[in-house]
N, C-alpha and C positions, 0 to 999 in steps of 0.2 A: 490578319497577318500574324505571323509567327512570332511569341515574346523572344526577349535578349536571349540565345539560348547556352552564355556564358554564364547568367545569373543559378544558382543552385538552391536558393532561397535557405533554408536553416540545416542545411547537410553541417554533419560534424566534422570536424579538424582531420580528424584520422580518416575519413571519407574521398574528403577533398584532397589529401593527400595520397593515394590510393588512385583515383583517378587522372592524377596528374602524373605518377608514376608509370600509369599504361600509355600514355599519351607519349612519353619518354624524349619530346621536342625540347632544348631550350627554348625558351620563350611561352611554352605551352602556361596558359592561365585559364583562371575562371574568379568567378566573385560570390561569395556567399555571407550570408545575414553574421555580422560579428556578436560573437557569445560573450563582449563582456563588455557594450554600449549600445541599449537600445535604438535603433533608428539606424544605427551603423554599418559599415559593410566588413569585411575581409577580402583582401585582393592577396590571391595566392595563384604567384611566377613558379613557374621550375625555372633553375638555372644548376647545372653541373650536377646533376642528380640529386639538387637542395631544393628543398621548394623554401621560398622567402615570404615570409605574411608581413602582408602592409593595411595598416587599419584607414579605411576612407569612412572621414567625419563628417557630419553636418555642422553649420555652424550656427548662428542664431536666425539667420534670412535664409535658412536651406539651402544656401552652400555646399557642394561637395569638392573635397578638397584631400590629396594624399598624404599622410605620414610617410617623408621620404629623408634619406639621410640631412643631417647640417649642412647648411650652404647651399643650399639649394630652394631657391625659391617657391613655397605652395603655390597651386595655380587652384583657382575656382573654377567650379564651373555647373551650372544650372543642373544638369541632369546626368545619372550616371552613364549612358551612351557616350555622352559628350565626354565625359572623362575618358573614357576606355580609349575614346577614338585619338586623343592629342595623346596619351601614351603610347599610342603605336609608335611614336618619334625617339629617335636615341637621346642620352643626354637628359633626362626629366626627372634622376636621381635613381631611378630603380636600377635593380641590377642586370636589366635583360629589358629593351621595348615590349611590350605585349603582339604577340607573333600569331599564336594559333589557339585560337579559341577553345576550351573543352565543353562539349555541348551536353544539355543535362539527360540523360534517355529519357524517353519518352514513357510514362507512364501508363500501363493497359488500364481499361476499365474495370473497375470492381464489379463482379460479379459475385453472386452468393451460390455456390454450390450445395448447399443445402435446401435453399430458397426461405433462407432465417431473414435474410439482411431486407434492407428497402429497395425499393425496386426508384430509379432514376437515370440520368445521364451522369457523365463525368465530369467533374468542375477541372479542367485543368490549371497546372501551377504555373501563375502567371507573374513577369516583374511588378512590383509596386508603383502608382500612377509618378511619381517620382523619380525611377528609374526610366522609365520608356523601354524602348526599344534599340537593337541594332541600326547603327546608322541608317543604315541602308534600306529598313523598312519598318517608316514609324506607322503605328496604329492610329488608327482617327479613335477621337475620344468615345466617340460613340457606343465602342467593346465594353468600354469600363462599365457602364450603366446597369446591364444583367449581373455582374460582379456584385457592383456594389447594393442594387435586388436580395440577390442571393444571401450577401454577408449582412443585409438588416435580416431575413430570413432567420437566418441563425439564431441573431442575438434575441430575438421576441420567441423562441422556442424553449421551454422550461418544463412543462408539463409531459406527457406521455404520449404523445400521438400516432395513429395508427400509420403505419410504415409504408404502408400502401400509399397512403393520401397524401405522404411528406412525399415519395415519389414521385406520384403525379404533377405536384409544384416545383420539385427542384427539373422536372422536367422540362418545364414551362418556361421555368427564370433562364435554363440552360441555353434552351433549343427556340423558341417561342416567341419569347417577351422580344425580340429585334425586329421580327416579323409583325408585330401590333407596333411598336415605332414607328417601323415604315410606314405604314397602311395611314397613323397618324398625322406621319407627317406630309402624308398625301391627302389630309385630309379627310379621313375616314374613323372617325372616332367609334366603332361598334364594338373593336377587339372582342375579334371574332376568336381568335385563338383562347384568349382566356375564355371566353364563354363555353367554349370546346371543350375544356382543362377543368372548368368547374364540376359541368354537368358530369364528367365520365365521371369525377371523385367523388360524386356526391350521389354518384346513380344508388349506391346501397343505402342512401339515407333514408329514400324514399319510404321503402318497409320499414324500417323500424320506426319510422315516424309512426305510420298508420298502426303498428301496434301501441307506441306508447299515447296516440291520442283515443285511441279505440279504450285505452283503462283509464285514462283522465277521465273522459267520458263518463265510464260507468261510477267512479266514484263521485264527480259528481254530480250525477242523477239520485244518488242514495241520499246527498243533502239538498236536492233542490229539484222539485216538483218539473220546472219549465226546462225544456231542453238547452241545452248550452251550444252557441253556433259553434257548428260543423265545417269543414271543408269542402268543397265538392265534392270530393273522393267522397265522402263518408256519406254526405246524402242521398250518393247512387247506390250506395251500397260500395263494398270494397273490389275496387278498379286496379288492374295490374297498373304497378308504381309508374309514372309519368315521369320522361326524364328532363320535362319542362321545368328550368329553373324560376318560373314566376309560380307555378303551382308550388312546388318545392317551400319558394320564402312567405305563399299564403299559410300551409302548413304549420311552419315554424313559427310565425306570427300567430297561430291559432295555439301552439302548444303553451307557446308565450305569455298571452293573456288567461289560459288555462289556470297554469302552475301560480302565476299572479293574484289570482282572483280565488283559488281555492283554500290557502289557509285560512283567509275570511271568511269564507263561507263558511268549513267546518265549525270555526271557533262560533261564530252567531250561533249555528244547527243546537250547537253542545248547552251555549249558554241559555239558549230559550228551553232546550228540552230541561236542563235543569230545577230556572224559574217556574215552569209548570207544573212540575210532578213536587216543586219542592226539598228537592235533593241536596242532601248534602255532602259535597266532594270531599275524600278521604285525603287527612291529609299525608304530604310527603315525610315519610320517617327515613331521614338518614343512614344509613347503617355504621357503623364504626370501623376503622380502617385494620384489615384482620391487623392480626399480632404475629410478630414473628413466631415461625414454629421453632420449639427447641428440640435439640435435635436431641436423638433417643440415644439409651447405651447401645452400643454393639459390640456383639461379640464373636471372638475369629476361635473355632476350634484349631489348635496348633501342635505341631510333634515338637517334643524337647528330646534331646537323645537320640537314643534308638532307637525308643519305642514308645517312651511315656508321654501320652498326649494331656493339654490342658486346653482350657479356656479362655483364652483374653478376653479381659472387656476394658472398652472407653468410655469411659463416660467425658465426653466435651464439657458438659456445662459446669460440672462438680473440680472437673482437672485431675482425673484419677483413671490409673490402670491397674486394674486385678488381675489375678493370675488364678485360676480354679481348678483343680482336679477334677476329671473327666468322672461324675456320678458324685463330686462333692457340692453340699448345698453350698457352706462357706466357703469365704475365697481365702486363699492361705498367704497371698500376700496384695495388700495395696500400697504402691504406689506412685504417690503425689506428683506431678506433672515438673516440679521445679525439682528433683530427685534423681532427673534424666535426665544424664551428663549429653548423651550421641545418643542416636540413630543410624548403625551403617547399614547400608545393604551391600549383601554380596554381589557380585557379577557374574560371578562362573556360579553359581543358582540362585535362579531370577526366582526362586518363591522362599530365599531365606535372609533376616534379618538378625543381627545381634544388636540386644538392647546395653548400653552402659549404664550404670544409677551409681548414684552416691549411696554412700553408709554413714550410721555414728560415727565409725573408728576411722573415717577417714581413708577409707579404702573403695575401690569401687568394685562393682559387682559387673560381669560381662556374663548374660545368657545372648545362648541362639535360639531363633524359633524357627519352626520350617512351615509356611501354611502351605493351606492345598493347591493353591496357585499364585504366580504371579501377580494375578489381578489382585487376589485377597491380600497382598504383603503391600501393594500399593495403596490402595485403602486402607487399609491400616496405619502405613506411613504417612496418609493426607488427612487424618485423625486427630494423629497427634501433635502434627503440622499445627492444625486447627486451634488444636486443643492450647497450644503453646502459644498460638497468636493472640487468642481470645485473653490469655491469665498474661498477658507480659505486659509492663507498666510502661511502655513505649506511650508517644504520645500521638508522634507517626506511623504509618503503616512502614515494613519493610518489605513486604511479601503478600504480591497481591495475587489474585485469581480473574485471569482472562479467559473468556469464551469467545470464540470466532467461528462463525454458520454462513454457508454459503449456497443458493438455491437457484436453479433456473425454472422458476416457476411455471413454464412453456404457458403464459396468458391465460392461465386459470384461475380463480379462487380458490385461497387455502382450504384446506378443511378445517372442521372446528376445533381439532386439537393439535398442538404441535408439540405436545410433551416431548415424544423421543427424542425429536431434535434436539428442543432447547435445555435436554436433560444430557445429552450424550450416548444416547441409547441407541442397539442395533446390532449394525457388523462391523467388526475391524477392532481396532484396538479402542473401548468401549466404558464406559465408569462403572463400576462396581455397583449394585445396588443400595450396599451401605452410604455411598458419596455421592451417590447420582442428581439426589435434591439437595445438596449444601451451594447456597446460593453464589454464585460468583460476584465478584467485585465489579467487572466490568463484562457488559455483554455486545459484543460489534455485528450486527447479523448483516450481510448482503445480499441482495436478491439481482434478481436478472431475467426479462420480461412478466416484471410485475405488473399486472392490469390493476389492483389496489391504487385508490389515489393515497397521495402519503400522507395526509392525515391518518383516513382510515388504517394504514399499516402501522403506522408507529403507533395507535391505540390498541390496535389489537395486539401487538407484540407487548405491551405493556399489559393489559390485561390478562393475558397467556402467563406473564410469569409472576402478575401478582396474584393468581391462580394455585401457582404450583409453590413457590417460594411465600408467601404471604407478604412481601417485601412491594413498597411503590414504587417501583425505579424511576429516576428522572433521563433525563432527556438531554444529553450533550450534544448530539448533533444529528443533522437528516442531509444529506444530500443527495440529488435526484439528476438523472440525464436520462429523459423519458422515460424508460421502462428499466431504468437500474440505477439500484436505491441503495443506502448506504446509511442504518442507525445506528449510534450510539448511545446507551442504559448504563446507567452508573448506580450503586445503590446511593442511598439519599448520603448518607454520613461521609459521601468521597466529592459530594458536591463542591463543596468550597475546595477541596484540592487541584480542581481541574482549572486551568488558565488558557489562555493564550488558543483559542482552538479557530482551526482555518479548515473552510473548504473548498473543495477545487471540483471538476471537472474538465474532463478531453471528451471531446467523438474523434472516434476510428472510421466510423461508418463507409458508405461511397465518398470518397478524397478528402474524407476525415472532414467531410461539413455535415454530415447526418450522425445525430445521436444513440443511433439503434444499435453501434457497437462502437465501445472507448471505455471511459475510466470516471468511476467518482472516489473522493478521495476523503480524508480527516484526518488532521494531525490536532494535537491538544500539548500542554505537559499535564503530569501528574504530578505534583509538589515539584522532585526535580528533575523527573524523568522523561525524555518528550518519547510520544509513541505518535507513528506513524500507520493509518489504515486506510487500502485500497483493494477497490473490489472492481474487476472489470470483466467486461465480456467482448473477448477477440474475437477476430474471422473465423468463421465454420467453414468446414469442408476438408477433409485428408488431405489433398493436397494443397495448403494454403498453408503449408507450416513457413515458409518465410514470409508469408503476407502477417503473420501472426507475431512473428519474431523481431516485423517491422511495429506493428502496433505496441509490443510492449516497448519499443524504443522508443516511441513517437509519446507515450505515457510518459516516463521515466522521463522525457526531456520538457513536454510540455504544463506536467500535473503544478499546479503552486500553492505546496504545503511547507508548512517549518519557520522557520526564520529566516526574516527576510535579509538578513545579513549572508547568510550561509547558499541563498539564491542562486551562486556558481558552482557550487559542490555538488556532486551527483545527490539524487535524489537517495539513495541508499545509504547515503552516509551522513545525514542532515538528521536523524531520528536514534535515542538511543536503542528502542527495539521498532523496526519496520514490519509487519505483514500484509502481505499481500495475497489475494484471493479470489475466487469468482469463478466461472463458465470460464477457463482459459481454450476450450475449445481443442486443446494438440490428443492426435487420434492412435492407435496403437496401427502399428506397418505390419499386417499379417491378415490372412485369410478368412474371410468372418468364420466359414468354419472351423478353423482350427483357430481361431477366439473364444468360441463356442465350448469347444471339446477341453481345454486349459481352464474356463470359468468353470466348466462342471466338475473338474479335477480339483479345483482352487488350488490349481496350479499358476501363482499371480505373478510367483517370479520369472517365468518363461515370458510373461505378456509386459512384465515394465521392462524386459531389454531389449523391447520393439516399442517403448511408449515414447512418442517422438515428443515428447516435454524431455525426460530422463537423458534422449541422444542430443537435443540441442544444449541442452546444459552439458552436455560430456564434451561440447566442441566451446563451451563457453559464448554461445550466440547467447544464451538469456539468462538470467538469471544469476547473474554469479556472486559465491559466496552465499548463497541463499541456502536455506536448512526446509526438509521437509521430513514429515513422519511418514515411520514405516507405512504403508499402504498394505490393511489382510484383507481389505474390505472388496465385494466385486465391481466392477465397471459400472459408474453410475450413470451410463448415456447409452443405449438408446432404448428407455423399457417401453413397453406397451401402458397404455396409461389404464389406471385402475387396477393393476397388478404389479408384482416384483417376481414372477418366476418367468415372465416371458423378454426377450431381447424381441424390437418391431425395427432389426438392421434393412430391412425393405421400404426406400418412403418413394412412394407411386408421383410424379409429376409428369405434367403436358408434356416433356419433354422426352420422357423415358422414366424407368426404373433407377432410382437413386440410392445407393451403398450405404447406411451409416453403420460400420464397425462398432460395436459394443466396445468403448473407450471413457477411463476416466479424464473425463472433459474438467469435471467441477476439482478443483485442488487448492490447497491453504499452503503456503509458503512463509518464511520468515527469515529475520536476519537484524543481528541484534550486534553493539560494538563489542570488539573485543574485552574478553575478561567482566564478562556481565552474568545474569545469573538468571537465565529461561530455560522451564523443562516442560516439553508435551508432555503432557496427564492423557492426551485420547487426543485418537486421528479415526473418523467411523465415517458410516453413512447411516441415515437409518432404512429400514425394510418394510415399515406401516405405511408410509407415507404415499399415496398412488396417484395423486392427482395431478401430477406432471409427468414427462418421460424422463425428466431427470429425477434422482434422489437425493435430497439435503445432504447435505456435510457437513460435517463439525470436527473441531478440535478444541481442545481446553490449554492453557498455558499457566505456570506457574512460574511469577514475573517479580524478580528482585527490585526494589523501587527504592528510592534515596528521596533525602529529605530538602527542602528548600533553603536551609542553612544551618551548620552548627552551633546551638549555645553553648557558649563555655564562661561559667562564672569566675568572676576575681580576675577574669583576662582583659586584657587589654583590646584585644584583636576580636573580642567575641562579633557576633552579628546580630545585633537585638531584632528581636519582632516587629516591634512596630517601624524601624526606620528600612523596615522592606520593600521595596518600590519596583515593581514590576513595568516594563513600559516596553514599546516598542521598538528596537527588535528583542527576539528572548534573552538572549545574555546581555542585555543592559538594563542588568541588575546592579542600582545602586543601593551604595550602605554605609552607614553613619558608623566609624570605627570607636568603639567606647573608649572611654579617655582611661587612661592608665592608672594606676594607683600611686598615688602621692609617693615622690621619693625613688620610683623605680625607674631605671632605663628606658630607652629605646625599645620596643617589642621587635625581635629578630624577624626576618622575613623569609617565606619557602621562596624556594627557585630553583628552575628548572635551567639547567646548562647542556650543552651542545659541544662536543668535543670534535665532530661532523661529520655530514650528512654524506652520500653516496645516491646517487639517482641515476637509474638507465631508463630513455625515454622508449619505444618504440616511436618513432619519427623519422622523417628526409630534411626536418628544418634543420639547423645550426645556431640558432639565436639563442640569444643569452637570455638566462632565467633567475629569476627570485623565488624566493618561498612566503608563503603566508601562512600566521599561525592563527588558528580559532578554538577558540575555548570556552566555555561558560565560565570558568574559573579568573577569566581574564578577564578586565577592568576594557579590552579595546582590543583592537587585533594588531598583531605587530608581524616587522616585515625584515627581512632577511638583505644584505646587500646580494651583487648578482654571483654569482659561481666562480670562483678562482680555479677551477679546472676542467677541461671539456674536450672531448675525443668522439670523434665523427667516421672511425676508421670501418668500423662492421657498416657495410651498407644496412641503411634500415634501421639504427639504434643511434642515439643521442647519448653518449654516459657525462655526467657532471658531477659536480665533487665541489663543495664546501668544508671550507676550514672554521675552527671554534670564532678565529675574528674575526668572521665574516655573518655568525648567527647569532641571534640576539640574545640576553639572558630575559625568561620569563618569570614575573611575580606574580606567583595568581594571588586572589583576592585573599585569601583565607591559608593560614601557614600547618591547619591541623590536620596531622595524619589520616583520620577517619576522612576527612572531608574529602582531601587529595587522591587517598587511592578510589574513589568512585569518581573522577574525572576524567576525561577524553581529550586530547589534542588532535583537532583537525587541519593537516597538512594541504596546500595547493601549492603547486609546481608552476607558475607564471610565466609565460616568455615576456622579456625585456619591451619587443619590438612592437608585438599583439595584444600584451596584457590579457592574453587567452591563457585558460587552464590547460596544461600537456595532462595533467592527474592530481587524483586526489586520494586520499587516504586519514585514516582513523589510528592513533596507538592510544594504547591504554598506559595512566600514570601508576597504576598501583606496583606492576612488575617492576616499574624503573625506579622506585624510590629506596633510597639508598646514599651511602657516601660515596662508592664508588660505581663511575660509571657502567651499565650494562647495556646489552648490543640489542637492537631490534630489528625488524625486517618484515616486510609489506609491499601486499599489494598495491599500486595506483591503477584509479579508475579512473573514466573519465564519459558522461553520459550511456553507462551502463556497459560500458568494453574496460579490460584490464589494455593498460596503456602503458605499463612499465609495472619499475618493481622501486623499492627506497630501501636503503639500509644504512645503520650507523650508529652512534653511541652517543649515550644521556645519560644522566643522573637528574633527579628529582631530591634537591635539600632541604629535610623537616627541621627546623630549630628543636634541641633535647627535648625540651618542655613541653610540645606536641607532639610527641609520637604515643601517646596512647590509645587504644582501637579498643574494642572490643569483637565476640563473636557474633556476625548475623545471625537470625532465623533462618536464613537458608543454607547456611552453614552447621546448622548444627544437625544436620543427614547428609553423611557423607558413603561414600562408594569403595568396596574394598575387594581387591579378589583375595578368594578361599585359599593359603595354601598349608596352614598345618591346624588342627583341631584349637578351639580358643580355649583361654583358661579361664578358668571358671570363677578364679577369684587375683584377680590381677590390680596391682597396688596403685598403675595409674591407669591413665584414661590409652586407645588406643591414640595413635597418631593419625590425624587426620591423612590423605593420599594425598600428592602432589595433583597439582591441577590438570586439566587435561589439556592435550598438545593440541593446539591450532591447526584445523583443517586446513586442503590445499585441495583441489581439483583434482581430480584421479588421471583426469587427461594429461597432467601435468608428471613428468620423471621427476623422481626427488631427488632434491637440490644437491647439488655438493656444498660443503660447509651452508647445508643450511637453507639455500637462498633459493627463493621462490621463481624467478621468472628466469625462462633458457636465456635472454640474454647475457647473461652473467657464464652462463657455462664458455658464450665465446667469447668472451671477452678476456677469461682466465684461460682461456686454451685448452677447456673441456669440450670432447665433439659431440 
């Protein structure tokens, strides 16, 4: 029988509203999983073109029970059918009976257009044994049984398994296993179905068996004279494979006592031939673990002038830059690394730098230099980056170096070197060869169908770059969902900085219970920065691009990384830098040959404004807010394996001739909070690499980081070391305030004030809302009363409006400027009625701190859709005494366009550029006064 087909099971708010809106009935309902009580439902009525959420609870005996206005008495009732049904009655508190059911569409089967995916039946999305069914047509319990098959299926799956053979079972559990019940409960215990189900999945074992017992075998006969028992197959000689499953498990029992029996063997063979001949074993000499390499001077020939060309060199380890005339041996000027006031680069030409330095007299000195390229002005500037982090008496890092590598290994083994990769090296925007071995701080690589078991890969990736870096990197994390892998290398000296690290996985795969396509995930912090890393591989096939844009939703809602306080917040806004990456699978909309004829042009900009990742992001289906680098590199899918000058867009199946467009499938993305401090260093592929039909990817990131707390000596409010207490969730961080100094005051406290908030929802609801505020700065989360103002007049928009006595004032933990302006407040928009999120959002404190208030304005998300907009005015109050900062490391290279000749001897420093202005979506018309989301245009009476 057919499940409740009211139930929607985890559709999102803005879904479920959406289709209650085409339904356009009063009375029109449905019920879906509540996003903020586990076990819970959502019961969402239309009424008067509102739709009203009403949360139905369980209660301790599994009770179901409505949240319905005062006065009106809860009714219980055993299952949720039985609820739905005594709602049909007027008078039971809601605002409309439940009238006309909204039914969920029907789901088609997944299918693989490429023939990547596993091959099985469809699990359809059924109510929970607890719900039941529509009155009218309960299911005998019997259905659940292959379910609940299936879903231990699932949970005992971790490893890799071949996609084929997972097919064949989810087959079985689907279609099958009711069919052996019966037969059972007729008395017929053979289950013949499974037996049916084995042998076909097992028919290819056969061969390889008979190979790998055919080398058992011979090895060992090399240690033992008497033949070791055989198989049948083997003592006839080799018999076409038998798809007899009793032969099959003599086999495997023969391989089994084999593999058992032969380390002994050997080790006896070794130690008698030793005893005999009197040998004596060499012993194990250790080798010592290399040393870091230091890094060499380099030097950038450079134009000064017009014409006059010199020398640069860096020397990293000494902390020195020379300057040399072109044919001179000495250098005419060095230097000293603490001597270099700035670093700017120009914009309007990307290969010129002006250096700032200090003098004796107190004056500073400003040269420009022109190198021969762009790339050589960026190595150069990640130099002395270097150079400046290695001599700075920091205690903390501020400025770290991220690599992120992405591979669909198409089920091969690597080769034995992976240098370009894991160096940067290749096509597209690329690392210099002066920079290309400075090791990075953190290395995240993903793969996607790796046939490596993952030990083996994370050995080898670590051997790979203690290879090339001389460095032993450790090991933060592994996560696996069969054939896609996700590690994390950190160099050793960042060990104890990393806390709190979680991972996750989803499958996407067929009805998202198959792990051959979904998401593995890591989040960590870094002293106090959380980073977020996901690597997944979506649906293949050109035209799967909503099946794909489903799976990143179904990720993005189901992944569970971060803090488990922040567990309501979209997924994008729980981390202070997120990246995301992998085989995303979106294909370029164009003719392979005229893909063809543009790749040989590298003509790349004609083929990204048909790359359906780029158009869905242009409609804000995926991705939003997200940042990616430029792409010069060619389409890393679909090569011929063992080479890079051929596209194999032809793949031959039973079925017919199958298309794959030369498309960059494999892509790095990211998205980091506002007023934070990441720059791509390189976006490439590499071009050595052939043993897949995809090509690796890389990007490098250069990643502002913050510390786990301020010392401040002689203070009151400082944060000692040791009373630092890390615990469960990430922001309950407690901390011992040091006692004050005899005789002095009160220590003044920062705070954050609200003069008030403006919020337009995209919704049909009408319900009243509150705000939640989250912070790491914050001792607790605090909560806002509900809205003093609210206008429902534009169909389709919610606008709300709080006053300052209605928002709370916040104290974060710590009153010192430095600390504050690297803090984050994360905003959620609540309804009164659901305690469901309409949106969320991120502002940064550094711009608001001040005496007098300033205006902000943001997006809200809400499971990976923008869902309105917030705007409105704060201030952030530092007590006198704490407002002293200092300049970052990553502030000290700043960004300037060219517009009159510099001087050559100028008495201060240049003025740093104002920061740069916050993106907005291009699909998006800009704003009037400012304001990001069209609602506001009609609401101010802009058409």
């Amino acid at each position: 029988m057919a499940a409740a087909s009211w139930y929607h099971r985890d559709i999102s708010r803005v879904v479920a509203e959406e289709l209650l809106a085409r339904a356009g009935r009063d009375g029109a309902f449905l019920v879906r999983d509540s996003e903020s009580v586990a076990g819970a439902y959502a019961l969402c009525l239309l009424f008067q073109r509102h739709v009203h959420t009403y949360r139905i609870l369980p209660d301790d005996e599994g009770l179901l029970s409505v949240q319905t206005i005062q006065g009106i008495q809860a009714q219980c009732f055993r299952t949720l059918p039985d609820l739905i049904s005594a709602y049909q009655h007027p008078n039971n508190g809601l605002v409309t009976p439940l009238l006309y059911p909204v039914h969920r569409a029907r789901r088609a089967p997944d299918e693989d257009s490429d023939g990547e995916d596993a091959q099985g039946g469809h699990v359809a999305s059924t109510v929970p044994a607890m719900v039941g069914t529509w009155p009218s047509t309960p299911i005998p319990s019997r259905t659940h049984i292959p379910q609940q098959l299936h879903q231990r299926l699932q949970e005992q799956v971790h490893s890799s398994p071949a996609s084929d053979f997972m097919g064949f079972l989810a087959e079985y559990l689907n279609h099958h296993v009711q069919l052996d019940l019966e037969a059972l409960h007729l008395g017929h215990p053979q289950l013949q179905h499974l037996s049916t189900a084995l042998t076909t999945a097992c028919r290819a074992l056969h061969g390889e068996i008979d190979f790998t017992l055919a080398g058992l075998e011979t090895l060992a006969r090399v240690f033992d004279l008497p033949l070791s028992p055989r198989s049948p197959a083997r003592e006839q000689g080799l018999l076409p494979s038998d798809p007899d499953l009793e032969l099959l498990l003599h086999k495997i029992s023969t391989v089994n006592n084999l593999l058992s029996s032969l380390e002994k063997k050997v080790l006896k063979s070794l130690q008698e031939t030793v005893s005999r001949h009197n040998l004596a074993l060499p012993s194990v000499v250790v080798a010592p673990p290399p040393s870091a390499k230091p890094l060499a001077v380099q030097s950038f020939e450079v134009k000064v002038g017009k014409s006059q060309r010199v020398v640069l060199g860096v020397d990293v380890e000494s902390g020195t830059v020379t300057i040399t005339k072109r044919g001179s041996g000495a250098p005419e000027e060095v230097i000293p690394q603490d001597k270099i006031l700035q670093l700017i680069k120009y914009q309007s030409v990307q290969s010129k730098v002006r250096l700032v330095c200090a003098r004796e007299s107190q004056k500073s000195l400003s040269r420009d230099f022109v190198f021969p390229s762009a790339r050589k002005r960026e190595a150069f500037c990640q130099l002395l980056q270097l150079m400046r982090i290695q001599h700075s008496n920091l205690d903390e890092p501020e400025l770290i170096s991220v690599y992120v590598g992405t591979w669909n290994m198409g089920s091969t083994p690597p080769p034995r070197s992976l240098a370009s990769w894991l160096t940067s090296r290749g096509l597209g925007h690329t690392q210099d060869e002066t920079t290309a071995c400075i090791p990075h701080d953190i290395y995240v690589v993903g793969t996607q169908e790796n046939s490596l078991g993952d030990r083996e890969w994370v050995e080898f990736l670590r051997a790979s770059l203690k290879t090339l870096m001389a460095i032993d990197y450790r090991v933060v994390a592994l996560q696996c969902l069969w054939s896609i892998k996700i590690v994390v290398l950190v160099k050793p000296e960042h060990e104890r900085r990393i806390s709190h690290v979680h991972t996750s996985s989803v499958k996407t795969g067929i009805a998202n219970t198959l792990g051959n396509k979904g998401a593995v995930g890591v989040s960590f912090l870094f002293n106090g920065t959380s980073f977020g890393f996901v690597n997944c591989h979506l649906a293949s096939g050109s035209e799967k691009t909503h099946r794909r844009n489903q799976n990143y939703s179904d990720i993005l809602h189901s992944l569970v990384l971060g803090d488990k306080c922040l567990g309501g917040f979209d997924l994008t806004l729980r981390f202070t830098h997120l990246f995301w990456f992998g085989d995303l699978n979106y294909r370029l909309d164009m003719d392979v040959e005229d893909v063809l004829a543009h790749v040989t042009k590298k003509d790349f900009q004609a083929l990204l404004a048909v790359d359906q990742l780029n158009l869905e992001r242009e409609k804000n289906k995926v991705f939003l807010q997200f940042s990616e680098g430029d792409i010069s590199f060619p389409p890393t899918y679909r090569y011929e394996r063992g080479s890079r000058d051929t596209y194999m867009w032809q793949k031959f199946k039973h079925t017919g001739v199958r298309i794959n467009v030369p498309s960059w499938c494999d892509r790095i993305l990211w998205k980091s909070h506002p007023e934070t401090h990441v720059v791509c260093n390189s976006y490439g592929c590499t071009d050595d690499i052939v043993t897949s039909d995809h090509s690796p990817v890389f990007a490098t990131f250069e990643v502002g980081v913050t510390s786990q707390f301020v010392p401040k000596e002689g203070k009151g409010w400082g944060l000692s070391p040791p009373c630092l207490v890390w615990g469960e969730p990430w922001h309950a961080l407690t901390c011992q305030y040091l006692p004050a100094a005899p005789g002095s005051g009160p220590e003044a406290l920062a705070c954050v004030e609200w003069e008030s908030i403006e919020v337009i929802l995209k919704t049909t609801s009408r319900s009243k809302c509150y705000i939640e505020f989250h912070s790491y700065c914050l001792e607790e989360m605090q909560r806002s009363g509900e809205n003093t103002f609210q206008n429902c007049d534009i169909p389709g928009f919610l606008k709300l409006g709080w006053s300052s006595k209605h928002l709370p004032v916040l104290n974060p933990i710590l009153p010192d400027l430095e600390y504050l302006g690297d803090q984050h407040l994360l905003l959620s928009i609540k309804g009164v009625e659901s305690c469901e999120s309409y949106g969320e959002c991120c502002i940064a404190m550094r711009s608001m701190i001040g005496s007098t208030a300033q205006q902000f304005e943001t997006f809200l998300f809400h499971r990976g859709e923008e869902t309105g907009s917030m705007r409105g005015w704060m201030r952030v109050r530092v007590p006198t005494d704490r407002c002293s900062t200092r300049e970052r490391l990553y502030e000290w290279i700043s960004f300037e366009e060219e517009d009159t000749e510099p001087v050559t001897d100028a008495t201060t420093c240049p003025e740093p550029p104002p920061p740069r202005p916050r993106s907005r979506p291009r699909s998006l018309p800009e704003p009037a006064m400012g304001y990001t989301n069209p609602a506001y245009f009609i609401f101010e009476g802009v058409p």
